[in-house]
N, C-alpha and C positions, 0 to 999 in steps of 0.2 A: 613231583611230576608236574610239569607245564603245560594244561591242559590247553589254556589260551594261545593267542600268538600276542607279541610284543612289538615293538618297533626294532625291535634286533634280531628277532626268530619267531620261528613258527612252532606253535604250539602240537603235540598227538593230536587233538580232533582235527587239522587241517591238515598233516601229514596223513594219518590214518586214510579220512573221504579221500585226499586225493590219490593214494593208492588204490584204494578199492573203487573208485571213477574209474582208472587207467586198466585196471586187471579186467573190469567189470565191461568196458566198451570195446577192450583188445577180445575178450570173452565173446561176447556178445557176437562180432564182426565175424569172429570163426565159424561160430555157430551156425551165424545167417550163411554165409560163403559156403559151408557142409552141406545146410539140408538143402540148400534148393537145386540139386541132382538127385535129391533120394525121389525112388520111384515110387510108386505108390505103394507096391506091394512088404516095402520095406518097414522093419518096426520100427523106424525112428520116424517114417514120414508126419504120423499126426503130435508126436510125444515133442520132439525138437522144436517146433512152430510154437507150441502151446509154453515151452519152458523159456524160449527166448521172448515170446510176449511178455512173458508174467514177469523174467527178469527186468525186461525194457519199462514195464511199470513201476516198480519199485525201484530201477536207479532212475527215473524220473522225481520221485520223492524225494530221493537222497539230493538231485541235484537242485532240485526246488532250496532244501535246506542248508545246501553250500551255496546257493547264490547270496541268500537273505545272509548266512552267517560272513560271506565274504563281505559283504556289505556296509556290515556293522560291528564285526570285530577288527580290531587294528591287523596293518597288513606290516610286516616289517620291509623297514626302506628298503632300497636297492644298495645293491655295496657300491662303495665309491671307485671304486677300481670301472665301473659301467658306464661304458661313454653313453652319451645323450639317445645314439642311435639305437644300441641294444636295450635303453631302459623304453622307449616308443616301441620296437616292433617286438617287447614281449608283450608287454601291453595291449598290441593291436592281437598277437598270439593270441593269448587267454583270452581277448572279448571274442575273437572267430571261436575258438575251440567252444566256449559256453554257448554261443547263440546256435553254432552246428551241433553238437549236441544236444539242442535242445529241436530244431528239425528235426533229426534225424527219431528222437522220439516221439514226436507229434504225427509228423510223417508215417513214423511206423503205425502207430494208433491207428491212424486213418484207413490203412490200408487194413487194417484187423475190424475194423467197422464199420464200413462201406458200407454195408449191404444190413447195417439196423443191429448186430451184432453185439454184445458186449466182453468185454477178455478177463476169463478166466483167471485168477492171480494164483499157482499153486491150489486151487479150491479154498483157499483164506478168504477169497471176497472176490466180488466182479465191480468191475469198471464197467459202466453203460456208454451208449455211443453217445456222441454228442452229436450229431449229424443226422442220425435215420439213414435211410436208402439214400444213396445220390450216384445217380449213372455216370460211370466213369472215375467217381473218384479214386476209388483204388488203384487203375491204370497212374490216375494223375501221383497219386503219391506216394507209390511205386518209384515211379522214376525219380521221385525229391528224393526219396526214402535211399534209392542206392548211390545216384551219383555224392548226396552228402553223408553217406556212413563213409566212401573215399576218402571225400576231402579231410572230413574226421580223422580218417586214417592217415593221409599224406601231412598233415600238421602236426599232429600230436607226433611223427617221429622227426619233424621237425624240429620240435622242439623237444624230444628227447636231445637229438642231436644237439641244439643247443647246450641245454645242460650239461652233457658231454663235453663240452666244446670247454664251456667254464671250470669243467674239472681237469681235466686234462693237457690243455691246453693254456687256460690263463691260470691255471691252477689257484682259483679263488673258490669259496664256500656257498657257491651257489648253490649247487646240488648237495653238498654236505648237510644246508640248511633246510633240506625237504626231505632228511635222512633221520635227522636226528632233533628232536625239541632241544630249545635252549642254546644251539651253537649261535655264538656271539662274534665267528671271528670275518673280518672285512676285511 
């Protein structure tokens, strides 16, 4: 079993995080998009907020530990069949998807601590605010917080579609490679 990734494939830990990134932020967007119609009176109103926090915390960790591991573990090349332009704008892909993902959870924080608050993780531990009281900022990051959970969204199926695009269409192992550790083929 191929834990690592190589210069020809991607290893299970980088398959694995980055499915459970994808499930976990596709997750997560639902969640948010659900509860903010529940009334008050309803029993998901405080339960849904509290669980999509504590999720947003903890894939906050994980993506801490896929930046550092993307980092510094080898990435495998790009297949040769990838003209110049598709190997620049996945690249430019993946640094948007990472940097908005990483608003989109800061952002959320913010708006769960505004008011000197700290979030709850599952009752495992709490997060304190880093902010205290600040008027307004929750409006402020609010608004970071939804229009970049979209873009989040409008990119990542972009570049699902990509992926697609490579399977399908130029029928090379782009996506095969993020399927399976060890596929070597270009």
């Amino acid at each position: 079993m191929q834990l690592g990734n190589t210069s020809v494939s991607y290893g299970w830990l980088t398959i694995v995080i980055h499915w459970v990134v994808a499930a976990t932020v596709f997750g997560t967007f639902a969640l948010g998009f659900w509860m903010v119609d529940l009334s008050y009176y309803d029993d998901w109103y405080r339960r849904a907020p509290d669980i999509h926090r504590s999720i947003g915390v903890l894939l906050f960790g994980l993506m801490v530990f896929r930046l550092a591991w993307r980092l510094f573990a080898t990435s495998p090349d790009p297949l040769s069949g990838h003209e110049n332009w598709e190997r620049v704008s996945a690249r430019i892909a993946h640094i948007l998807l990472y940097a908005l993902v990483f608003v989109v959870m800061v952002s959320g924080f913010l708006i769960s601590t505004a008011d000197g608050s700290s979030v709850n993780v599952f009752g495992w531990f709490e997060v304190p605010s880093v902010t205290g009281q600040i008027k307004g900022l929750e409006d402020t990051a609010g608004l970071v917080h939804y229009w970049s959970t979209w873009a989040v969204i409008v990119l990542a199926l972009i570049h699902a579609a990509g992926a697609l695009k490579h399977h399908f269409i130029d029928r090379d192992a782009t996506l095969r490679r993020m399927l399976a550790p060890g596929r070597r083929d270009h």
